[in-house]
C-alpha positions in Angstrom: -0.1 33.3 21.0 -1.9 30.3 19.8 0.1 26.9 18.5 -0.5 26.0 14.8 -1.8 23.2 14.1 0.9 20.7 12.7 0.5 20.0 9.0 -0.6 16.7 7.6 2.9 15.6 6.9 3.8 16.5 10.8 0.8 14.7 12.1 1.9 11.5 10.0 5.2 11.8 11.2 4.5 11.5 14.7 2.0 8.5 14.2 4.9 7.2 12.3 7.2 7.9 14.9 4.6 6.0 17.7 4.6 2.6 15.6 8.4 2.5 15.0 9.1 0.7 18.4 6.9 -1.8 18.6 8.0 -5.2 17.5 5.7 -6.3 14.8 5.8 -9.9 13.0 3.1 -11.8 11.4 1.1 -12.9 14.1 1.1 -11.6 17.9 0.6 -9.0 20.0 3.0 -6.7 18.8 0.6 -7.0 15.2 -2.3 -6.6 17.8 -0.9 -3.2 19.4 -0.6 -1.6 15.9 -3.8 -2.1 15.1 -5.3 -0.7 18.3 -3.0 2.5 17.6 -4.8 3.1 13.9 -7.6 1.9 15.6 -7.6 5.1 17.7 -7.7 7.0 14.8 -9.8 5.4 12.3 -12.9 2.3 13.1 -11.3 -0.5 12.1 -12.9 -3.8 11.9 -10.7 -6.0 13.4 -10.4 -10.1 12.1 -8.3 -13.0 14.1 -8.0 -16.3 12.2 -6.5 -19.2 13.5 -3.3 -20.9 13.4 -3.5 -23.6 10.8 -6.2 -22.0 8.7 -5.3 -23.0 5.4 -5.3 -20.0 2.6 -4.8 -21.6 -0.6 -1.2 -23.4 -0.4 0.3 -21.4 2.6 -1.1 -22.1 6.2 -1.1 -19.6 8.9 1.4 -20.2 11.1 1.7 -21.1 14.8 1.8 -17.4 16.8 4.8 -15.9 17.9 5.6 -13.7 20.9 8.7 -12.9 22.6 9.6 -11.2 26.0 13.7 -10.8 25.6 16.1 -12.3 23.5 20.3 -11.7 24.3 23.5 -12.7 24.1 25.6 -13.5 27.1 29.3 -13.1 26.8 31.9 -15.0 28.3 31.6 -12.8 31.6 28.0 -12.9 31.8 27.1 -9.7 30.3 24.6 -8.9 27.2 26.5 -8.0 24.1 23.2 -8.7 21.8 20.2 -7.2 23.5 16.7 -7.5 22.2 15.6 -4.6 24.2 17.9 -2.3 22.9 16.8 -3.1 19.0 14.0 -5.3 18.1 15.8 -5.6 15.2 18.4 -8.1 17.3 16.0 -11.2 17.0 15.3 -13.4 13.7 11.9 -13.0 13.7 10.3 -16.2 14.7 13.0 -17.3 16.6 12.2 -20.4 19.2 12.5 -20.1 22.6 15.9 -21.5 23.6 18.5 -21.9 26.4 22.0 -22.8 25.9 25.6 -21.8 26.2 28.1 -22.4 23.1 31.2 -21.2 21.7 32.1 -18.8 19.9 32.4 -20.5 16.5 28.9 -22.7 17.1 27.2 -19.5 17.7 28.8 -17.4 15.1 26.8 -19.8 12.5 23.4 -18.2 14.0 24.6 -14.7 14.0 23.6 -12.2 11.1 25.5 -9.1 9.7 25.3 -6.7 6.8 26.9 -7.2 4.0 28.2 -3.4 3.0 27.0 -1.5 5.4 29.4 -2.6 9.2 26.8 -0.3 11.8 23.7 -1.5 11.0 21.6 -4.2 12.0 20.3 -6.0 9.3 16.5 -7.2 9.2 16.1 -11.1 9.4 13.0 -13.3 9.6 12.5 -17.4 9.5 8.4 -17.8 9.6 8.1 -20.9 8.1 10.9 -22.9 9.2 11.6 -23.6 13.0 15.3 -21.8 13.8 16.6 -19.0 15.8 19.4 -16.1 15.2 20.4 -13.0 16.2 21.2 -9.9 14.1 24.2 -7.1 14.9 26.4 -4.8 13.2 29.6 -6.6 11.3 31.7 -4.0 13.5 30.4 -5.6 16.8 30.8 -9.0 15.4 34.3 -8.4 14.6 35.1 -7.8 18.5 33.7 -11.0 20.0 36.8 -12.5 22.1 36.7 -16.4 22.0 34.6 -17.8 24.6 31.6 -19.8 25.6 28.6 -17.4 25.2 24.7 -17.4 26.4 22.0 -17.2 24.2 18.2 -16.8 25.9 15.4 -16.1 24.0 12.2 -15.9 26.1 9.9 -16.1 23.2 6.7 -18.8 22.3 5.7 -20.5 19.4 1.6 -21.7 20.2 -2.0 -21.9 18.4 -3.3 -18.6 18.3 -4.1 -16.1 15.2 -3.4 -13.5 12.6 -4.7 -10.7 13.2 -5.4 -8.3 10.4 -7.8 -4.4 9.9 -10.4 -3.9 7.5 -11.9 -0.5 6.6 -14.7 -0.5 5.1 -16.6 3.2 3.2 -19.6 2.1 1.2 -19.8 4.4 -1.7 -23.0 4.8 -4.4 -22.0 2.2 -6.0 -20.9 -1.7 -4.5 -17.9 -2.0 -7.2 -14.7 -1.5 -4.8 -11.4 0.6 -4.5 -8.8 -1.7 -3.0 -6.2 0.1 -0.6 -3.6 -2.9 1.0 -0.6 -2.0 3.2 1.4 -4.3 4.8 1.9 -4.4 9.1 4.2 -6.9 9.2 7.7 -5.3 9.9 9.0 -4.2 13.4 11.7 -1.4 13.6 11.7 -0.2 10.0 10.1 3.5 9.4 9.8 3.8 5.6 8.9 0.1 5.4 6.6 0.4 6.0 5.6 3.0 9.2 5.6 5.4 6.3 2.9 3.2 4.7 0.6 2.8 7.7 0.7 6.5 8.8 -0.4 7.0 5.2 -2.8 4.7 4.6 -4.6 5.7 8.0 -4.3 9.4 6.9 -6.1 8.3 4.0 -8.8 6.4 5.1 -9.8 9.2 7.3 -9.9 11.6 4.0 -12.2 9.5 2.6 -14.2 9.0 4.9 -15.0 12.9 4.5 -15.0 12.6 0.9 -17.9 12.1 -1.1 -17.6 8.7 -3.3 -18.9 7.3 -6.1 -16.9 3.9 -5.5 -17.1 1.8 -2.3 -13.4 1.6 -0.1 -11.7 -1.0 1.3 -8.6 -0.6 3.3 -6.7 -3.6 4.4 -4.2 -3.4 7.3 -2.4 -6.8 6.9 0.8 -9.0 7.9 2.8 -9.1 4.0 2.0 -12.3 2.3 0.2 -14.8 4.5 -2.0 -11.6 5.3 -2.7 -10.7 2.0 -3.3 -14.9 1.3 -5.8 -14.9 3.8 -7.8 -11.8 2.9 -8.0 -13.1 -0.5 -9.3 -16.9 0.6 -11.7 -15.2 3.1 -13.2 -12.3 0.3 -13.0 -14.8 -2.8 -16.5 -14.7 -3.8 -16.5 -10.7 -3.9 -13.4 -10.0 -5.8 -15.3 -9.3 -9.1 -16.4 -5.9 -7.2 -12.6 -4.5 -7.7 -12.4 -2.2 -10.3 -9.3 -0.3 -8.9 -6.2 -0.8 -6.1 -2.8 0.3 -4.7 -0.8 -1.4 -2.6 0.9 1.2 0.1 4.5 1.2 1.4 7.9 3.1 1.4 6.1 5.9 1.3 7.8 8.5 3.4 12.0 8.9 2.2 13.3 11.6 -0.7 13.3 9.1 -4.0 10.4 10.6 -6.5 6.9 9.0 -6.3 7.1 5.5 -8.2 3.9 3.8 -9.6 4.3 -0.3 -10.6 1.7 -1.0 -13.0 -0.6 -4.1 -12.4 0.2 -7.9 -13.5 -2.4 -6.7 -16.7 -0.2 -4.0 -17.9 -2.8 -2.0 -19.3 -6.3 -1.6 -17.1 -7.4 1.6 -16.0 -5.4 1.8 -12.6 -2.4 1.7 -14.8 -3.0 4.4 -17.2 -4.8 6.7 -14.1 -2.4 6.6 -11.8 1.2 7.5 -13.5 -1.5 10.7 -15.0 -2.2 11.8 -11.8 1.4 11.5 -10.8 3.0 13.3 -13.2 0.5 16.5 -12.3 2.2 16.4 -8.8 6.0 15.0 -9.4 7.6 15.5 -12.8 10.1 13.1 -11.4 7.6 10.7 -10.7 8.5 7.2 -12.0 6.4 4.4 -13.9 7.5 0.7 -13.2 6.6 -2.8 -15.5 4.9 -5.5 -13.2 6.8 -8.0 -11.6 6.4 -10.8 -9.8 8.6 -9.4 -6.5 7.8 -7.2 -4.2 4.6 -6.8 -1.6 1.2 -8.2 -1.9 0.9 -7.1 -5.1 2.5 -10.5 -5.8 -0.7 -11.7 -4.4 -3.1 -9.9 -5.5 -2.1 -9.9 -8.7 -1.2 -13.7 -9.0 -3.1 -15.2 -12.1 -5.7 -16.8 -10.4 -6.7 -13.5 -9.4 -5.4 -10.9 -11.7 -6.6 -7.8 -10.0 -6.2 -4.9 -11.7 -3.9 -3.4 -8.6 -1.1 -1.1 -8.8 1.6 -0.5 -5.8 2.4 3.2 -4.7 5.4 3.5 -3.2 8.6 6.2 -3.4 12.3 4.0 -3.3 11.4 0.5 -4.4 11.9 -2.9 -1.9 15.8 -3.1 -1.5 15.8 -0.3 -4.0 17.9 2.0 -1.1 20.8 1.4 1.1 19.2 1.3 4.4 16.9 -1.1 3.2 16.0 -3.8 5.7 18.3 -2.9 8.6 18.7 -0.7 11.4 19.6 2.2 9.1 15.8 2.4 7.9 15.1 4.8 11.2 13.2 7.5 11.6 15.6 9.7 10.1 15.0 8.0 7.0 10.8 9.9 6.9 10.2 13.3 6.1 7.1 15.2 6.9 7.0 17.0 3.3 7.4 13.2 1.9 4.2 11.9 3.2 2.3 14.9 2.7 3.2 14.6 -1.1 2.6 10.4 -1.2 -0.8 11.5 0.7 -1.7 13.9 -2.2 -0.7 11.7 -4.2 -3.0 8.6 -2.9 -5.9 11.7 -3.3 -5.6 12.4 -6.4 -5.4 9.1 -7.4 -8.6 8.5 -6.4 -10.0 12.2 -7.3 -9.1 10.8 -10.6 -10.5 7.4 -10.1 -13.8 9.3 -9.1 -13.9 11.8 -12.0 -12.8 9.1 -14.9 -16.5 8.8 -16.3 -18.0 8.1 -19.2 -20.2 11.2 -21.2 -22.2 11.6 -24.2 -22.8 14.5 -26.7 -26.1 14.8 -26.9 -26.0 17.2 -30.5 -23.1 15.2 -31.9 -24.0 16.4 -35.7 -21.2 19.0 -36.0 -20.0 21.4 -33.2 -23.1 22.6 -30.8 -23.1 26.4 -31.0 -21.2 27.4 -27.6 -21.5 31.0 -28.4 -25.2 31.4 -27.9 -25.0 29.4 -24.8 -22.0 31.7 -23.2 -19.3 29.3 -23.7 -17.7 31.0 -26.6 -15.8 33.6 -27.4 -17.9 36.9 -29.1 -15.3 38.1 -31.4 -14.1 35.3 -34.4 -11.2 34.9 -36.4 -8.7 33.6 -33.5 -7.5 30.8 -32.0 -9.5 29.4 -29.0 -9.0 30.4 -25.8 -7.9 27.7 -23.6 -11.1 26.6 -21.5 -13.0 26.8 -24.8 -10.5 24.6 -26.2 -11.1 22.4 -23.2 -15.2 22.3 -23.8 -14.2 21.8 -27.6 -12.0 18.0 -26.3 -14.7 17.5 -24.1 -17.5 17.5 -26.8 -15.4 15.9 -29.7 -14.3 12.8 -27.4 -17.7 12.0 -25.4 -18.8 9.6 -27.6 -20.0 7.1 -24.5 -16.6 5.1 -25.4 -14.1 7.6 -24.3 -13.9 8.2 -20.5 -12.2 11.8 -19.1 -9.0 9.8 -18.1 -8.9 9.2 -22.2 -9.7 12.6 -23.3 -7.0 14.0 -20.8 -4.5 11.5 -22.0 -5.4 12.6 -25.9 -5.7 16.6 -25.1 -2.5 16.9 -21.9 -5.3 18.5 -20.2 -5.5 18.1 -16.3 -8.2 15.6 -15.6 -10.0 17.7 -12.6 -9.8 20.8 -15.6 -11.9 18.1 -17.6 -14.2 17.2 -14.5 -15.1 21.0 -14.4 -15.9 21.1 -17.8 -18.0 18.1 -18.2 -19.9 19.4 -15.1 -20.7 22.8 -17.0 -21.4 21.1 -20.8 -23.9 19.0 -18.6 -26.1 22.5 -17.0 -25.9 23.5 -20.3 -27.8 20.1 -21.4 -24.7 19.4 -24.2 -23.7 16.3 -22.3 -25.2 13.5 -20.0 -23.7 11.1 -18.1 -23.6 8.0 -19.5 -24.9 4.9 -16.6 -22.4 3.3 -15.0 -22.7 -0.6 -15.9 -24.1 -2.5 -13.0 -21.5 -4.7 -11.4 -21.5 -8.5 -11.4 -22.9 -9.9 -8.1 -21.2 -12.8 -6.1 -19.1 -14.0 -8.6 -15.6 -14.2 -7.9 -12.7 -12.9 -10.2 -10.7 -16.0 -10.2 -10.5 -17.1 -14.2 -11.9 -21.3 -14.1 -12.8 -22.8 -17.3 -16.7 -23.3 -18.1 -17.9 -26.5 -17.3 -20.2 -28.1 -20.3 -23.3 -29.6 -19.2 -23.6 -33.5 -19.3 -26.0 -34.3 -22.7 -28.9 -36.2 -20.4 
């Protein structure tokens, strides 16, 4: 008997599962090795850009690596291990050498707050400093004592390292996909996100498109930073973008609209949501979270949503060793999957049409589309075709008419397509997009009277 192929949700899973042990930061080879893994599975385009670059006000940082990391206790044996969690470390920590006592070192050590078995998540990138992390219950047994702390780590000029995917489309204007690389042992934050985003990028390279695609694969913040600094002169191509992550736990899909409240992104994507999870959830902007922050940062204003399903530090296993693999479920990422695909199905389909015999209602009956016999109400696909021609006006795209009518937009899509063979409708021409100008909002500069 022949295996089944696993489902898309299994597939993710087990890519999810192969990027939960390494130890990722912002810089180094743990970065590095992630990207070779969704490298293997999409053609990434791969970008290193040196320590002290400057990206606006933030600077990339010196790169980190590290080796081993413990704790020595007072008999000389490991009671904080780096190898056995890579949660253990502050991230960034220095190399260091020393033996302390108890009290000294308890002011570098990190617990959780509520929850006494997990590690908690703890970085210091901008700031030289070193810690280690453990569970509140371990911390609790430390006898008195002079202890050993060794971290075999480095702090040197080297890069960032971030992916680009890039799927030209028929048109240059761009769809902005952005997840965030950064974290090391954390599975819905953001494995979830990368197994997605990689599943998607390999959809769409399959998929026919009207819009151009770019997916980022990028450390959070100073990643993000840097794309924008590097790609300022073509940000006026973005007409649409979600930021990935938590994308693989239980909690209902949650869409958190764009710094401008109201573009297109923000009205498309909690529509196509609500056709998949009932339950699905609409957030406000905010200026917390992922690279949204960034992105969406007024000297840019992008119109960029963020896709995830809990929120940041919206579950308990947030940020510490609790976020495991246990945490991801297969049907989860199939569903945020979907969900990412009909987000862009919609963004594909949300065009702009014109009746073409706009003077009263075009007889439908003579061209097939109509029922035969009068005198009732209209079926429900000619009540469709009905929308369709009332609202194409050139002014009303098929995102609007679905929001006016509750119809599905891909019911619309068809419809459109069948009012056009039947030369009721055209397409009205895309608007060309502005070239090399950059989205950032400057004032005009008045010319000097010579």
């Amino acid at each position: 008997m022949s295996r089944r192929a696993p489902s898309r949700g299994q597939d993710m899973l087990a890519f999810a599962a192969q990027l939960y042990p390494i130890c990722r930061s912002i810089s180094g080879a743990g970065v590095r090795h992630t990207l070779k893994l969704i490298r293997e599975r999409i053609p990434l385009r791969l970008h290193e850009v040196p320590s002290g670059t400057q990206a606006f006000d933030w600077q990339v940082p010196l790169e980190w690596n590290i080796d081993d990391a413990c704790v020595l206790d007072p008999h000389g044996q490991r009671v904080v291990d780096f190898k056995a969690h890579n949660l253990h470390i502050v991230s960034y920590s220095e190399p260091i050498s020393m033996d302390l006592p108890l009290a000294e070192l308890k002011t570098r050590l990190h617990a959780h707050a509520s929850h006494p078995d997990w590690i908690p998540y703890r970085t210091s990138y901008y700031r030289r400093n070193w810690g280690f992390c453990l569970p509140r219950r371990q911390l609790d047994t430390l006898a008195e004592g002079r202890y050993g702390v060794r971290i075999a780590s480095s702090l040197a000029r080297g890069s960032l390292s971030y992916g680009e995917f890039v799927l030209p489309g028929r048109r240059r204007e761009e769809v902005l996909l952005f997840t965030h690389i950064c974290h090391p042992s954390l599975a819905n934050d953001n494995t979830s996100g990368m197994a997605v985003a990689t599943a998607l990028a390999a959809w769409l390279a399959q998929t026919p498109r009207r819009y151009s695609y770019r997916l980022v694969f990028a450390p959070g913040t100073i990643g993000s930073l840097v794309w924008l600094k590097r790609n300022e002169k073509s940000l006026a191509r973005i007409r649409y973008g979600l930021v990935l992550g938590l994308l693989g736990d239980s909690a209902p899909l949650t869409y958190k609209c764009s710094r401008q409240g109201q573009s297109e992104i923000d009205r498309l994507a909690p529509y196509a949501l609500r056709g998949l999870d009932p339950g699905s959830r609409t957030l406000p902007f905010e200026p917390y979270g992922y690279d949204e922050r960034q992105l969406c940062s007024p000297g840019f204003n992008l119109p960029i949503g963020r896709l995830t399903r809990s929120v940041n530090d919206g579950y308990p296993q947030y940020h510490s060793s609790g976020d495991d693999l246990g945490i991801l479920s297969a049907a989860s990422l199939e569903q945020s999957l979907e969900a990412c695909q009909r987000i862009v199905q919609a963004i594909e389909d949300s065009r702009h049409y014109i009746n073409v015999l706009p003077k009263g209602e075009p007889r439908l009956g003579k061209r097939g589309l109509y029922g035969t016999v009068g005198g009732q109400s209209p079926a429900a696909r000619e009540l469709a075709r009905l929308w369709v021609l009332n609202q194409s006006d050139g002014a009303h795209s098929l995102l609007g008419i679905a929001e006016r009518s509750q119809l599905p937009i891909d019911e619309l899509t068809t419809i459109a397509a069948e009012l056009t063979a039947a030369k009721l409708l055209r397409l009205k021409a895309d608007p060309k997009p502005a070239r090399g100008r950059s989205a950032v909002q400057s004032p005009r500069r008045s010319r000097a009277k010579r």
